[in-house]
Wavefront OBJ file of the C-alpha trace (Angstrom):
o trace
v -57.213 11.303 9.291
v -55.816 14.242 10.836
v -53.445 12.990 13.205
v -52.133 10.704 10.185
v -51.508 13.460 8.110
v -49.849 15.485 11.020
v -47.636 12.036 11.768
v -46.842 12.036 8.001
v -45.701 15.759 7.836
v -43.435 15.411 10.968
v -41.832 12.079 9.339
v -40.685 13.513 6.302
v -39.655 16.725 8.262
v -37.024 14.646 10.167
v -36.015 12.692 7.355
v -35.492 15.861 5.320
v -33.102 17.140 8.653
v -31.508 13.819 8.981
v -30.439 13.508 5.452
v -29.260 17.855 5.431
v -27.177 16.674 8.965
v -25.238 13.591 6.651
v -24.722 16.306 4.278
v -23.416 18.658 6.490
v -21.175 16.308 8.571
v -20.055 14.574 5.250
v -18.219 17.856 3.866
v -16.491 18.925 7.264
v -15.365 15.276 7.981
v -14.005 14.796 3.776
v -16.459 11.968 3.292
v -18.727 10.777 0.778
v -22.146 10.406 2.680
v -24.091 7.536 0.309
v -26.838 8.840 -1.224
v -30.264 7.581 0.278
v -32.701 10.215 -1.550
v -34.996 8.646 -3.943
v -35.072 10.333 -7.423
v -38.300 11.951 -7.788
v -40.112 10.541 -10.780
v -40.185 12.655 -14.054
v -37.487 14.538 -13.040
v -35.345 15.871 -15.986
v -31.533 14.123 -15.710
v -30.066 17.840 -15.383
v -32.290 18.604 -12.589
v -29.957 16.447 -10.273
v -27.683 18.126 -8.592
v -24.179 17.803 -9.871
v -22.334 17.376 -6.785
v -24.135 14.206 -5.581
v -22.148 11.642 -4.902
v -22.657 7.555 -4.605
v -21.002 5.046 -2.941
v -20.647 2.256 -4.748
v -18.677 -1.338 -3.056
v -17.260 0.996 -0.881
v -15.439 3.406 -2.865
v -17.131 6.886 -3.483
v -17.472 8.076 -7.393
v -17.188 11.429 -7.835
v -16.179 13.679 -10.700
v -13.003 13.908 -12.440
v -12.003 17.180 -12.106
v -12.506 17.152 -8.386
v -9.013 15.824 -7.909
v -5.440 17.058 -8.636
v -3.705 14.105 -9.909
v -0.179 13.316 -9.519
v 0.365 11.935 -13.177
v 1.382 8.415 -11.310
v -1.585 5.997 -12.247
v -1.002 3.535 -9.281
v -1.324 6.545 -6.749
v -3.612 8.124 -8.317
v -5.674 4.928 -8.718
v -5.049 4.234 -4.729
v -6.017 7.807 -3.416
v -9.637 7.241 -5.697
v -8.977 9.640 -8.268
v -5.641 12.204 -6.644
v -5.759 14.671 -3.970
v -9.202 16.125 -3.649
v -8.889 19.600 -5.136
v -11.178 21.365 -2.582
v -10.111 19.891 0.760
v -7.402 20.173 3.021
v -4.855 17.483 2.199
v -2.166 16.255 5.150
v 1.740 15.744 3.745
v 3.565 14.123 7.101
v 7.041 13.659 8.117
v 7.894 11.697 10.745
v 11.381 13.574 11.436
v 12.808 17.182 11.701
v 15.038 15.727 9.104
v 12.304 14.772 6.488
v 11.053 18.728 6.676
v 13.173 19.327 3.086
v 11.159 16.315 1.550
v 7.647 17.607 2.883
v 8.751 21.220 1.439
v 10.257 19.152 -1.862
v 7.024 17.342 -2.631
v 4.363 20.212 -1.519
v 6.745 22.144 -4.104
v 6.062 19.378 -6.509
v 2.303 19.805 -5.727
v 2.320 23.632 -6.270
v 4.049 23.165 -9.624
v 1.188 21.092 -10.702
v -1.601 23.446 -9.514
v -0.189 26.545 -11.266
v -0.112 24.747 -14.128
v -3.612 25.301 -14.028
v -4.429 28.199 -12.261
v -1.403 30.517 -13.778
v -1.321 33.988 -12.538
v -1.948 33.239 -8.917
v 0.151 32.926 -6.185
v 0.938 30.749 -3.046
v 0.339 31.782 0.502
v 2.690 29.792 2.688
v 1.827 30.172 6.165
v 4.256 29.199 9.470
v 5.781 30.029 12.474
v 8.881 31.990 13.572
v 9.923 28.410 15.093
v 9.132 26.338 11.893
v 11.068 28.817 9.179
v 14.490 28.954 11.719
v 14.231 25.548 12.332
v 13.870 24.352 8.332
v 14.374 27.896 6.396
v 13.012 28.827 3.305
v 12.712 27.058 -0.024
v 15.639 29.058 -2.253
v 14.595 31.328 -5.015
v 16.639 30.182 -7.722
v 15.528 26.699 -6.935
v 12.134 27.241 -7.414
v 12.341 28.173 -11.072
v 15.139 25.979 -11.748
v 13.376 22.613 -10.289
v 9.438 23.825 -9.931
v 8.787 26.133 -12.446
v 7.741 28.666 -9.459
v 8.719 32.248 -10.105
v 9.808 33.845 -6.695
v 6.473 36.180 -6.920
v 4.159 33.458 -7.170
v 5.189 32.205 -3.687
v 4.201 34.189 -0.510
v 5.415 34.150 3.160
v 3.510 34.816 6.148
v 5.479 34.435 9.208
v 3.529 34.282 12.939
v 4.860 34.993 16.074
v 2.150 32.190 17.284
v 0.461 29.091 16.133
v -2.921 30.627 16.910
v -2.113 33.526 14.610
v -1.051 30.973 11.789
v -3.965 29.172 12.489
v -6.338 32.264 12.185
v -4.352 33.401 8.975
v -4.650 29.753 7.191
v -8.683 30.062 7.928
v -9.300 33.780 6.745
v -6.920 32.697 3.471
v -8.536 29.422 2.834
v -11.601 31.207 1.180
v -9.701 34.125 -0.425
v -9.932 33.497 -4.061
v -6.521 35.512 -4.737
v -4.617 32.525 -3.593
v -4.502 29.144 -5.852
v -3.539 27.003 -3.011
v -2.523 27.808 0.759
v 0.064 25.940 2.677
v 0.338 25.902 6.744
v 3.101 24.412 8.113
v 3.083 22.672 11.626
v 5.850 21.637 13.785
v 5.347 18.850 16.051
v 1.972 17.626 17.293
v 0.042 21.005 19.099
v -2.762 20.902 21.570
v -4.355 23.702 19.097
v -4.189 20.994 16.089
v -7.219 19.596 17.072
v -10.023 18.112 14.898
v -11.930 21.140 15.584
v -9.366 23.275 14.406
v -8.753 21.263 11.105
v -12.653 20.635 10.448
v -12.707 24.351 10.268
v -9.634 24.658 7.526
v -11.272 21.840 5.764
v -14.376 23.436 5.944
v -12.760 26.785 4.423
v -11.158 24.893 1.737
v -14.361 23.130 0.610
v -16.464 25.965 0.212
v -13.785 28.084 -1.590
v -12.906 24.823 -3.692
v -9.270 25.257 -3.610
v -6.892 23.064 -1.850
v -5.358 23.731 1.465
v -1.980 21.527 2.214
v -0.930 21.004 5.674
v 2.630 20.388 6.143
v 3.451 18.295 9.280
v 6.622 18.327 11.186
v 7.896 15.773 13.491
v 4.833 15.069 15.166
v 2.336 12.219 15.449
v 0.213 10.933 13.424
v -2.956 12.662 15.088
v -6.545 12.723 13.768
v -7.106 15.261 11.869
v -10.120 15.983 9.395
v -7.911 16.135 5.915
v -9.275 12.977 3.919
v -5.992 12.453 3.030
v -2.654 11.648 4.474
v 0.634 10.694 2.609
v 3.926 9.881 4.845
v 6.609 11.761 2.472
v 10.636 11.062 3.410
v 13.780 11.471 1.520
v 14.300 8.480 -1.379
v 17.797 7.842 -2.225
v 18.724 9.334 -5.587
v 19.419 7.443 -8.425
v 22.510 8.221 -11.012
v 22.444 10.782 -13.329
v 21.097 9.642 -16.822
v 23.336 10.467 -19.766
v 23.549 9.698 -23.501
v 25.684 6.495 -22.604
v 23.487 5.558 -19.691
v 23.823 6.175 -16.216
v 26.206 7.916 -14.308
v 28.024 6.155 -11.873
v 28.593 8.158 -8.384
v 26.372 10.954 -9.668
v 23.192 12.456 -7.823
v 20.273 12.573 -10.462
v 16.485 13.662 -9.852
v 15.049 14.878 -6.716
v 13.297 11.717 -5.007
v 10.164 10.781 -2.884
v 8.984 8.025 -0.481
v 5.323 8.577 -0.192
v 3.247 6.334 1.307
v -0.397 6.530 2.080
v -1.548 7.063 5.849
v -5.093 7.786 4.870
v -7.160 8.215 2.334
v -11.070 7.798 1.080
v -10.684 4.414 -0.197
v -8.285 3.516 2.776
v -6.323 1.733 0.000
v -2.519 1.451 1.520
v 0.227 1.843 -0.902
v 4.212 2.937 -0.943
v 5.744 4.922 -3.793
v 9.370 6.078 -4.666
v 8.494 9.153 -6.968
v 11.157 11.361 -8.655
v 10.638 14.755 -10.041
v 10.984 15.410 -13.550
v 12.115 19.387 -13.256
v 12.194 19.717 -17.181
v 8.672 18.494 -17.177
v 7.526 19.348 -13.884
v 5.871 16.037 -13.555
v 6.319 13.115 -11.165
v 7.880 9.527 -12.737
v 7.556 6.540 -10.122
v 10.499 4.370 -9.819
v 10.583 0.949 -9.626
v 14.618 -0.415 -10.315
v 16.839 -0.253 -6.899
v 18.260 3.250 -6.372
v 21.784 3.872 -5.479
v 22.598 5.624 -2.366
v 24.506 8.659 -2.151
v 25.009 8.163 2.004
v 26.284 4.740 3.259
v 23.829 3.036 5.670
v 24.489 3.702 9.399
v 26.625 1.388 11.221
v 24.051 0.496 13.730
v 21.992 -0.293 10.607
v 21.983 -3.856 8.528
v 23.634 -3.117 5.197
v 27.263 -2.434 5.500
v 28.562 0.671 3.826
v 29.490 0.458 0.062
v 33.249 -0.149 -1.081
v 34.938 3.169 -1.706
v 34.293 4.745 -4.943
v 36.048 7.269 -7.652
v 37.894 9.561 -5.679
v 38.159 13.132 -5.680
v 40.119 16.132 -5.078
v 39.276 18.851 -2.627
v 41.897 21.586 -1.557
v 43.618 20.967 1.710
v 42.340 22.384 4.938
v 42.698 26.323 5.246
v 43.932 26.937 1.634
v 40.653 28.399 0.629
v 41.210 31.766 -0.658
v 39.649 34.787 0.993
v 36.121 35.157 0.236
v 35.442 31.553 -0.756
v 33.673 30.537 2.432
v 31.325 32.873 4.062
v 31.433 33.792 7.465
v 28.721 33.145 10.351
v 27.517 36.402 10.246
v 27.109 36.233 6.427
v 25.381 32.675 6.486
v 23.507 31.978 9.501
v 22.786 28.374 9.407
v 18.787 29.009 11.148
v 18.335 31.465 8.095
v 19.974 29.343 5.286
v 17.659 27.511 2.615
v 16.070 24.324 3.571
v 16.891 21.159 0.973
v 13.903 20.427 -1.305
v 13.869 16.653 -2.390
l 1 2 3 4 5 6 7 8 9 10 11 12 13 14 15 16 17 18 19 20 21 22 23 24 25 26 27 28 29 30 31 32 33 34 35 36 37 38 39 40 41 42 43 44 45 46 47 48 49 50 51 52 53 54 55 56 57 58 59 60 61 62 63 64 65 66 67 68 69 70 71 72 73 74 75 76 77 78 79 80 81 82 83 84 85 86 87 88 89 90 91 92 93 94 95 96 97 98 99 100 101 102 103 104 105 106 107 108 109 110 111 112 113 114 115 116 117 118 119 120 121 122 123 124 125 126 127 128 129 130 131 132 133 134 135 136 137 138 139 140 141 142 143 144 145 146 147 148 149 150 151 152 153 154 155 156 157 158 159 160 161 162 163 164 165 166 167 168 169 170 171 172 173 174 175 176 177 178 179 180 181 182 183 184 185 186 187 188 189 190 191 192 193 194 195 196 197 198 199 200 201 202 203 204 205 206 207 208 209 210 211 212 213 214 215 216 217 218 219 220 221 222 223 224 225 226 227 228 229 230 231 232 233 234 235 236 237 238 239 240 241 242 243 244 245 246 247 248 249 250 251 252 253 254 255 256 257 258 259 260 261 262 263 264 265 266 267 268 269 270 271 272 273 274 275 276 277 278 279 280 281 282 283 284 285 286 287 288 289 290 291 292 293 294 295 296 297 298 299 300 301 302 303 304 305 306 307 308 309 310 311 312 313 314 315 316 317 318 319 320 321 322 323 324 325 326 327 328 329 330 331 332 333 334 335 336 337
């Protein structure tokens, strides 16, 4: 009987280890291990632990308030609740010229976490390379479109990505922060899965989200459970009392479209932001465009519309238009939407 009971012990031993290792690798990889624990009988129902999760046809369950959600029900629907609320969360563009529309919809995203967590501010985290390159979001802008006072948003500037890096980690489980972005140009050799395991990781056990802001790179692994592809949309007119404006730029607008997610659920999105409501609308009539298509592109460019007036070259009067030195154009603010 001995050696049974000795075979018996060791059993449940590794099981117990096997099952802490699923947990483990579950919240630095952003899954949903399925739970494989049998409830132990007579247990009261608020002995189990509340952060248990099932998976159920495929899709994990999990609690409400774990997510941020967007306000759209068809993204929110497709991403299994929102944007999971502790976890790092990618937001991708493809081009150096989609940087304004990351920084417009992580904007969006920020407006919608201090909503909840007033009184606490923003660290946004970046290179020297990635703040000449794209600037910094304008301060007026930010109240006018997000609702962000200037004081709520914070800058740290590295001379390297390994000191951005470092910075993002030791911030990720600061509690005086609501939210901390890093922004990324391009696709690093230090933005491995090691290195984002270890942000999601931080962001997990502080339960605050962590958004990583991509920049003209590829679409490499990473360990954020989720990845939305965010461009430029093409505005729509202005709405007025007698109905749209014709030739007139109205919200700020969104392509989003899911590269990855927990239910792996694809989906595009054209999203505009409300900035008297703070709060996304999706779109579904065609937009107008405010740029005609390229001439190497399919659609020719639109007939010629209202026309109007600007004063002839080099009548401008003196102070109107600020010099280089006054403006640089790698310090100037970056376009948000």
């Amino acid at each position: 009987m001995l050696p049974e009971v000795n075979v018996m012990a060791r059993s449940a031993v590794a099981r117990d280890t096997v099952f802490a290792l699923r947990r483990q690798i579950a919240r630095i990889e952003g899954t949903l291990p399925e739970r494989l624990e049998a409830p132990v009988a007579g247990a009261p129902a608020d002995a189990v632990r509340s952060d248990m999760t099932l998976v159920r046809r495929g899709l994990a369950v999990a609690s409400a308030d774990a997510f941020l959600r967007t306000g759209i029900e068809r993204l929110d629907t497709a991403l299994g609740g929102g944007l999971p609320r502790a976890a790092m969360s990618e937001i991708h563009g493809l081009e150096t010229r989609d940087a304004g529309a990351v920084a417009g919809f992580a904007l969006s995203l920020v407006s919608l976490i201090l909503k909840e967590k007033q009184g606490l501010p923003i660290l946004w985290v970046g290179t020297a390379e990635i703040f000449h390159e794209a600037g910094l979001p304008y301060a007026r802008g930010l109240h006018a479109l997000f609702g962000i006072e200037p004081e709520q948003l914070l800058f740290s500037e590295a001379p390297k990505l390994l000191d951005a890096l470092w910075i993002a980690e030791e911030a990720a489980r600061m509690t005086a922060f609501a939210a901390v972005i890093l922004e990324i140009r391009g696709s690093p050799r230090l933005l491995d899965l090691t290195a984002t395991r270890r942000l999601h990781a931080r962001a997990q056990s502080a339960g605050r989200p962590v958004l990583l802001l991509r920049q003209a790179g590829e679409a490499d692994p990473t360990a954020a459970p989720v990845r939305l592809i965010v461009s430029a949309a093409p505005a729509a007119s202005r709405e007025t009392v007698a109905g749209p404006l014709a030739g007139s730029i109205g919200r700020p607008a969104f392509k989003v479209d899911i590269g990855k997610s927990r239910t792996a659920l694809p989906g595009q999105f054209t999203l505009e932001w409300n900035p008297n409501e703070h709060a996304f609308a999706e779109r579904a009539e065609n937009s107008i465009a405010v740029v005609p298509a390229s001439a190497r592109g399919a659609d020719p460019a639109p007939a010629p519309g209202a026309l109007l007036a600007f004063p002839a070259l080099g009548s401008f009067a003196a102070g109107d238009q600020p010099s280089r030195q006054q403006h640089p154009a790698h310090r100037g603010p970056r376009r948000a939407g």
